[in-house]
LOSE-222998 format. One record per residue (C-alpha): x negated, y, z; residue number from 1; residue in one letter. Coordinates in steps of 0.02 Angstrom, whole numbers. Layout:
PT      px      py      pz  seq  type
PT       X       Y       Z  NUM     A
...
This chain:
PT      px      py      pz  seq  type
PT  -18620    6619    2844    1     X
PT  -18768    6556    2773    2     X
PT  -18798    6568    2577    3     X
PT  -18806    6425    2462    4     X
PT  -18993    6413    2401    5     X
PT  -18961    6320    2242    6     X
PT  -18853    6442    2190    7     X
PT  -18900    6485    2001    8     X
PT  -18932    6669    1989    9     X
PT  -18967    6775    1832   10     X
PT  -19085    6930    1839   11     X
PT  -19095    7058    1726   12     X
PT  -19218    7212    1678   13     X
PT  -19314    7253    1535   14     X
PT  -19452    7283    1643   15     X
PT  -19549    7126    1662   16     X
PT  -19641    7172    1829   17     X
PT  -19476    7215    1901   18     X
PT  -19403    7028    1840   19     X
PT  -19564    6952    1941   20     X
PT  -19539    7093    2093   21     X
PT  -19351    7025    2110   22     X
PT  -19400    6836    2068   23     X
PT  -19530    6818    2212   24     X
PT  -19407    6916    2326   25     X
PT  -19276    6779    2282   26     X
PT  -19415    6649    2315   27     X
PT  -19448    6714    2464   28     X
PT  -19268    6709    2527   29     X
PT  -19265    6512    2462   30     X
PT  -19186    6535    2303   31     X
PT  -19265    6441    2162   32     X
PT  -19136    6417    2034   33     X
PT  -19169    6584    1952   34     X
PT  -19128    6625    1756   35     X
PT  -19193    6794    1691   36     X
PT  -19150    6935    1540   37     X
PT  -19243    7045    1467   38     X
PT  -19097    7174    1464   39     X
PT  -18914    7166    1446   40     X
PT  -18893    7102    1257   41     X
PT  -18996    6926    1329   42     X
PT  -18883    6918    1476   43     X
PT  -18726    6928    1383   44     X
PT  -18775    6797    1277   45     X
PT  -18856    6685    1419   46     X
PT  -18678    6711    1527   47     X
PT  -18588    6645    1387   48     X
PT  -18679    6483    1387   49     X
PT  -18713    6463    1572   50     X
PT  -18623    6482    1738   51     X
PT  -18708    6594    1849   52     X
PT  -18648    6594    2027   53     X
PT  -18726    6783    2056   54     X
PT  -18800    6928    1921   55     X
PT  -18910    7045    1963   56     X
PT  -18941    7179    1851   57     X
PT  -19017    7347    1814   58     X
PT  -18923    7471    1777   59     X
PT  -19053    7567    1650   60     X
PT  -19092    7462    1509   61     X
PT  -19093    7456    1309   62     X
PT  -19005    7392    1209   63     X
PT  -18858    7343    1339   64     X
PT  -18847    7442    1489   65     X
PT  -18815    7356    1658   66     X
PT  -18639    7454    1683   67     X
PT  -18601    7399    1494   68     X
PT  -18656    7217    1538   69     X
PT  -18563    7238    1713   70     X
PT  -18385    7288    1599   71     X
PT  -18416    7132    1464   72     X
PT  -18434    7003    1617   73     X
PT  -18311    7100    1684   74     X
PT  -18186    7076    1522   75     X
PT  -18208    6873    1507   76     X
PT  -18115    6782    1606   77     X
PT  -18251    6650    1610   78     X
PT  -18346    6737    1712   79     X
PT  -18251    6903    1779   80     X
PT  -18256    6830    1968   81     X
PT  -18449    6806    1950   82     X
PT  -18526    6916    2101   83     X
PT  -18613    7072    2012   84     X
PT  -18733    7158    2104   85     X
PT  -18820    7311    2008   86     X
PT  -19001    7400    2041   87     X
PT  -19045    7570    2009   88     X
PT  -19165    7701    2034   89     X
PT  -19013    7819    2031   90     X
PT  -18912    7854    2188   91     X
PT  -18778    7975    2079   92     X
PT  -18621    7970    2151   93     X
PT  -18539    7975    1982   94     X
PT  -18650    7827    1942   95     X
PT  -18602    7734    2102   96     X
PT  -18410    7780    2075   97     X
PT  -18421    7701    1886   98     X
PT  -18479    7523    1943   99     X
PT  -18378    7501    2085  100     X
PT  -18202    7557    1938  101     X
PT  -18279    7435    1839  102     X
PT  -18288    7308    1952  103     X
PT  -18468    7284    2048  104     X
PT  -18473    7185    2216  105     X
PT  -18639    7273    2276  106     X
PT  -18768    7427    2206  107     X
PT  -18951    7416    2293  108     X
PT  -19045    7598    2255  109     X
PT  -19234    7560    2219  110     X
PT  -19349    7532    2284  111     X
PT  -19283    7384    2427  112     X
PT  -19349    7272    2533  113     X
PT  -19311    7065    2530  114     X
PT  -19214    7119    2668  115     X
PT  -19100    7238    2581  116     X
PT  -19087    7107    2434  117     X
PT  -19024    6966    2571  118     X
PT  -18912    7079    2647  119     X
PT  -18813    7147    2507  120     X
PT  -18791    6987    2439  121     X
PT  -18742    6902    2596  122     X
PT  -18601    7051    2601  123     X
PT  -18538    7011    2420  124     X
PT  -18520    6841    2469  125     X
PT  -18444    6870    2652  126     X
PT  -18321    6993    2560  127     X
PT  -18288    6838    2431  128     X
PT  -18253    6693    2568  129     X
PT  -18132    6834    2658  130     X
PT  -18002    6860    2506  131     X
């Protein structure tokens, strides 16, 4: 199945080389319709004024973590079918465990290639067509 390229997708990390790491991997893959957040606080406030067809978030971050911005998507039923997929430096099983409970379609351990990126979210979005 081949992904929609205008798809509007929201990035998030309060580290600005990571937005323009996961921006020009996105570019590469032919996505151009790309919104980004500064940490979770900005997201929250940017999902409740904008459909996003995909987040992709951080999971460390200040103010608003990515878990606690995964559980407030997560909690509006706006936007709690929105495909989540969180980025971390961590690979703790405790940490993995807690995303999937609250609700994450896909967790990408830094660092990743574009390849990585295109296959976990082809997978989120193969799992969403099958249910």
């Amino acid at each position: 199945m081949a992904l929609d390229r205008s798809m509007r997708i929201l990035i998030v990390d309060d580290y600005a080389t990571m937005l323009r790491i996961l921006r020009n991997l996105l570019k590469q893959l032919g996505f151009e319709n790309v919104d980004d957040a500064p940490d979770g606080h900005a997201a929250a406030q940017m999902v409740a004024k904008q459909k996003y067809d995909l987040i992709i978030s951080d999971w460390n971050m200040e103010p608003m973590t990515g878990y606690e911005l995964l559980r407030h998507v997560r909690a509006d039923p706006e936007n709690a079918h929105v495909p989540f997929i969180m980025i971390t430096a961590e690979s703790a099983t405790e940490n993995v465990i807690a995303a999937k409970r609250a609700g994450v379609n896909n967790y990408i351990i830094k660092p990743f290639t574009t390849e990585i990126l295109f296959a976990k979210m082809q997978a989120v979005f193969e799992k969403q067509m099958a249910s």
